[in-house]
C-alpha positions in Angstrom: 0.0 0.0 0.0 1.3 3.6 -0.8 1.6 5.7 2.3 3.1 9.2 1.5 4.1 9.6 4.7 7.8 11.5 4.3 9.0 8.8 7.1 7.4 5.4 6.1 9.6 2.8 6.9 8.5 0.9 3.2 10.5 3.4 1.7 9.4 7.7 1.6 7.9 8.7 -1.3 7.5 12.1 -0.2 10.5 14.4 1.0 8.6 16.4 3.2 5.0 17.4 4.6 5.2 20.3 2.5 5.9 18.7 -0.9 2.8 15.9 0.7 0.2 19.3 1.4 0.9 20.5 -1.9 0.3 17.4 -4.3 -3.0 18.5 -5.9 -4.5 15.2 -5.9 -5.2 16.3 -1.6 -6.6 19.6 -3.2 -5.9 21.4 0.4 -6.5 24.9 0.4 -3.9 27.8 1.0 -5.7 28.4 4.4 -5.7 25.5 5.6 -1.9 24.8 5.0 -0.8 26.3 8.4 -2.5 24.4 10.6 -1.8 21.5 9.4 1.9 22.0 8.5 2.8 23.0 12.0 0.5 19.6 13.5 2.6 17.4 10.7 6.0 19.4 11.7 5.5 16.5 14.8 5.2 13.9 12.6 8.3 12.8 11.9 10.5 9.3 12.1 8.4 6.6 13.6 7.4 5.8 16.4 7.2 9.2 18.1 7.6 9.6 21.9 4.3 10.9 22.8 1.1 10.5 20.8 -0.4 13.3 19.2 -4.2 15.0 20.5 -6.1 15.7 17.6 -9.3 17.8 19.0 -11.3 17.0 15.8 -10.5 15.3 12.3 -11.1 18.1 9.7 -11.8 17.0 5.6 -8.4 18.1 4.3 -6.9 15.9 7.6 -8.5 13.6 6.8 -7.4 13.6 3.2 -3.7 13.5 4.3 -4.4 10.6 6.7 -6.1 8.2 3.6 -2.3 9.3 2.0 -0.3 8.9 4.8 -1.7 6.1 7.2 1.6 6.0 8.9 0.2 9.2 10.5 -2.4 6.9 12.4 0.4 5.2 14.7 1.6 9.3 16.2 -1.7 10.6 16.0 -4.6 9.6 18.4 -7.2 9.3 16.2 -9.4 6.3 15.5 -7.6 4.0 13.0 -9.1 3.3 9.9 -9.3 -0.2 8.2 -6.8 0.5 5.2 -3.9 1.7 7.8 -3.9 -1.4 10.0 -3.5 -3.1 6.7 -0.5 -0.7 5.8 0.7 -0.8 9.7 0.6 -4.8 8.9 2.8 -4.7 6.0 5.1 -2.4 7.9 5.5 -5.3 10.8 5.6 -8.0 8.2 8.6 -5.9 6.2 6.5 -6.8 2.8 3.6 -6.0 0.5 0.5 -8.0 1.6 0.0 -11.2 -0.8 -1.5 -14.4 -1.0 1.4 -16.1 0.7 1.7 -13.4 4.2 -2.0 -12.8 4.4 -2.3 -15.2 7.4 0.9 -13.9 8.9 -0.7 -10.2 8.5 -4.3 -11.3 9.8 -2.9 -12.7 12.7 -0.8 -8.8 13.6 -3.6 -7.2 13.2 -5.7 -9.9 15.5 -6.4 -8.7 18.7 -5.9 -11.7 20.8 -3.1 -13.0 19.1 -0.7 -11.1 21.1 1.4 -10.4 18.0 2.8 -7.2 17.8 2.5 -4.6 15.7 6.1 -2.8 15.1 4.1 0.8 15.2 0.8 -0.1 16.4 -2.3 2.3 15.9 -2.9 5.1 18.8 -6.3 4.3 18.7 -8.0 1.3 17.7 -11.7 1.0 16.2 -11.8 0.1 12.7 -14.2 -2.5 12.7 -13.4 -6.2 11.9 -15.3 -6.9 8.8 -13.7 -3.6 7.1 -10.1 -4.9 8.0 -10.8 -8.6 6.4 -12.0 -6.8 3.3 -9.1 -4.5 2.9 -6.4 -7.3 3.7 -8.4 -9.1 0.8 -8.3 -6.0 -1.4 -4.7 -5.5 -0.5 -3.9 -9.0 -2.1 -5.5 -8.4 -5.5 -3.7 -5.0 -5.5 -0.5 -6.5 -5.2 -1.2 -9.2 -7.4 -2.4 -7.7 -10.7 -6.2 -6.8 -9.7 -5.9 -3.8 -9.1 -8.7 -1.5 -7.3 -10.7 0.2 -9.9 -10.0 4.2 -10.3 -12.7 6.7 -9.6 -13.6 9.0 -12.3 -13.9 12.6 -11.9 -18.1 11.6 -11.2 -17.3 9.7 -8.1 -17.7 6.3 -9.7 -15.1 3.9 -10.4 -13.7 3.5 -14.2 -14.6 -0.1 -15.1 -11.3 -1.9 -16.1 -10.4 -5.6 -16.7 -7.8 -7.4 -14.5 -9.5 -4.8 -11.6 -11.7 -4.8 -8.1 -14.4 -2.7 -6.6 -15.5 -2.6 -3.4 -19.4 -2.7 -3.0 -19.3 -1.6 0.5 -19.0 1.8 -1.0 -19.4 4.7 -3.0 -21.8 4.4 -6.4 -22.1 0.3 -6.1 -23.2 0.2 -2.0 -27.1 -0.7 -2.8 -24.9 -4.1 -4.7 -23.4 -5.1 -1.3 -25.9 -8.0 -0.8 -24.5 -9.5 -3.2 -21.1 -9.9 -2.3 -18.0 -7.6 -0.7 -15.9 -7.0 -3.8 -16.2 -7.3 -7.4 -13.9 -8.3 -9.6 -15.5 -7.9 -13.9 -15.5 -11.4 -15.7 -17.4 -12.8 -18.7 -20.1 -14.4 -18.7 -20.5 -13.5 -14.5 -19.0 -10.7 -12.9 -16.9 -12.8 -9.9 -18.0 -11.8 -5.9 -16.3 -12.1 -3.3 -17.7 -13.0 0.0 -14.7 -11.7 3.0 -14.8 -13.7 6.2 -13.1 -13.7 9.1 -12.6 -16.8 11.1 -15.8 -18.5 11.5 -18.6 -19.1 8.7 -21.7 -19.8 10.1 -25.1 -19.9 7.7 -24.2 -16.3 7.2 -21.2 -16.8 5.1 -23.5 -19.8 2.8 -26.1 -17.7 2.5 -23.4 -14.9 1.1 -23.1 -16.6 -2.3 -24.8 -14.5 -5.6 -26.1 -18.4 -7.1 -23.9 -16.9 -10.2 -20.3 -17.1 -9.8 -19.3 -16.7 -5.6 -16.0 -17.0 -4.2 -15.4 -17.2 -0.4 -12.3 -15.3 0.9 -11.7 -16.1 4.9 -9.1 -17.1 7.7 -11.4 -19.7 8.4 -10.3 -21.7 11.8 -13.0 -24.4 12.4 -12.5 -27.1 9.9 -16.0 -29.3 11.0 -17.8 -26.0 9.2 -16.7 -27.4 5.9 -16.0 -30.9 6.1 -19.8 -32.1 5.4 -21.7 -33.1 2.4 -24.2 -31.3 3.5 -22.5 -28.0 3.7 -20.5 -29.0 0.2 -23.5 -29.0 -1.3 -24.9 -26.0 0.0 -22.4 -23.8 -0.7 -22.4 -24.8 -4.5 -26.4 -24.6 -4.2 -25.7 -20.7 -3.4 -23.4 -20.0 -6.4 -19.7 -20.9 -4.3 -17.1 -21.9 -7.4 -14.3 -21.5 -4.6 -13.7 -21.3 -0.8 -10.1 -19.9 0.1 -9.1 -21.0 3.8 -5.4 -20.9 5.7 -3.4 -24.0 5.0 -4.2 -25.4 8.3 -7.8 -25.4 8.0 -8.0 -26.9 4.1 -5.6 -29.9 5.6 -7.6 -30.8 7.9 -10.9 -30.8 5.8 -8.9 -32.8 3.4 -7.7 -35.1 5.6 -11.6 -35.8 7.0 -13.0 -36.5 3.6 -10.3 -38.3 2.9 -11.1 -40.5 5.5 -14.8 -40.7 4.5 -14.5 -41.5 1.3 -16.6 -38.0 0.0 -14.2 -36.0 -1.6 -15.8 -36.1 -4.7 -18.3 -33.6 -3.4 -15.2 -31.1 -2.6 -15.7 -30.1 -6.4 -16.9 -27.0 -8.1 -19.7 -26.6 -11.2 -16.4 -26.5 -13.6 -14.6 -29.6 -12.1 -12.2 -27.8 -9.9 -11.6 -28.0 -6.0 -13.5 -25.8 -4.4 -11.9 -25.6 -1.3 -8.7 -24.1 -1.5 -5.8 -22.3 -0.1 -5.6 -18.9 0.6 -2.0 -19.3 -0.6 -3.3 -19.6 -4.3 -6.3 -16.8 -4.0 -4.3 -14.2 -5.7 -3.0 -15.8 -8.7 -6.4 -17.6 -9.6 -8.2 -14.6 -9.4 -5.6 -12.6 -11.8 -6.0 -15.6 -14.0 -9.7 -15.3 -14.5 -10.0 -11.4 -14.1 -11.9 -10.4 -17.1 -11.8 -13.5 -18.8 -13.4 -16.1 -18.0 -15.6 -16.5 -14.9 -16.2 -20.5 -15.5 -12.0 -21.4 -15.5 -11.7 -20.6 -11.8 
């Protein structure tokens, strides 16, 4: 994830706040400069002493902190979703992929007791916005890129992209799924989990082309026919689950002798690891839906 802070640890991109408040992509205003030049002149290597009171969050603050989400772990503000992603990748020393999304899901976990390296002032973004940006960080940083918005505030629909539909112009679509991602002859949707499934996450599934997306930990929610055969009922082509928990469903149907039900619509598994999430979705990403 970008961060523009002048001090990120992944690497500045800026050289200072100044050159940061005048990008015109922030479009801060020449009033407003001051303020917040002398509250980022506090800002600077990580971690800072002291946190930083911020009475109130104004818009152009708020603009700079989307850009520079470094800023949440010196400012006491209430963290937002897509910083404890970036603060993840900061801890993990990496971009956020298929292969470290367990590692960063268990940082950011808050009774793993794994540290974050410079951990949020203030926590509060809520759970299910965390497990959908982790997920949206993967596809970025493995050719799916999140869809641009255009200059009328809705996205610019690309191939090989994402969209959230927890958001912005597509929010009345969220029933249908988390995240988008354009394919041919079905868009593909993403249903983001955290650790358990329950009947919620079956009932998640579009009956066109559903993908699950989770850091699923109880294996016995997966390992029936029953359940097999619901999820595919509700449109499921894939389920992607940390290694641990796909072994162990393996292992049980294995041992019953009903594998053959751990099969997609188009002949492929449909349980799978999270490992391989990134690189089937960039495979299919507007192609074709039916060759996941």
């Amino acid at each position: 994830m970008k961060c523009l802070h002048p001090s990120c640890p992944a690497g500045p991109i800026m050289s200072s706040w100044q050159e940061v408040l005048d990008l015109p992509a922030l479009a801060i205003r020449a009033a407003d400069k001051p303020a917040l030049a002398s509250l980022l002149s506090r800002c600077g290597h990580l971690p800072i002493s002291s946190p930083i009171s911020v009475p109130s969050v104004s818009a152009p603050l708020q603009r700079v902190l989307d850009a520079c989400p470094c800023l949440y772990s010196q400012l006491d503000v209430r963290v937002s979703a897509r910083a404890v992603v970036h603060l993840c990748e900061i801890t993990l020393g990496a971009p956020i992929t298929s292969s470290n999304v367990v590692d960063a899901f268990e940082i950011q976990h808050p009774s793993r007791g794994l540290p974050f390296r410079f951990p949020p002032v203030t926590p509060g973004a809520g759970g299910g916005d965390i497990m959908e940006a982790l997920c949206s960080e993967v596809l970025d940083n493995e050719g799916v890129p999140h869809m641009k918005v255009g200059s009328d505030g809705w996205p610019v629909w690309g191939v090989k992209t994402h969209v959230s539909l927890n958001s912005g112009g597509f929010h009345p679509l969220k029933l249908y799924g988390d995240i988008l991602v354009p394919c041919a002859p079905h868009n593909l949707l993403i249903s983001v989990k955290s650790e358990a499934a329950r009947e919620r996450f079956v009932v998640s599934g579009n009956r066109l082309e559903s993908i699950g997306f989770g850091f699923f930990s109880d294996a016995s929610e997966f390992w029936t026919t029953n359940r097999m055969g619901l999820l595919k009922r509700w449109g499921f082509v894939a389920v992607y689950m940390p290694t641990q928990t796909l072994n162990a469903i393996e292992a049980r149907i294995q041992s019953s002798g009903t594998q053959a039900h751990n099969v997609n619509i188009n002949g492929r598994p449909l349980y799978r690891d999270l490992r391989d999430f990134g690189s089937d979705v960039f495979r299919v990403a507007g192609k074709l839906s039916s060759e996941i």
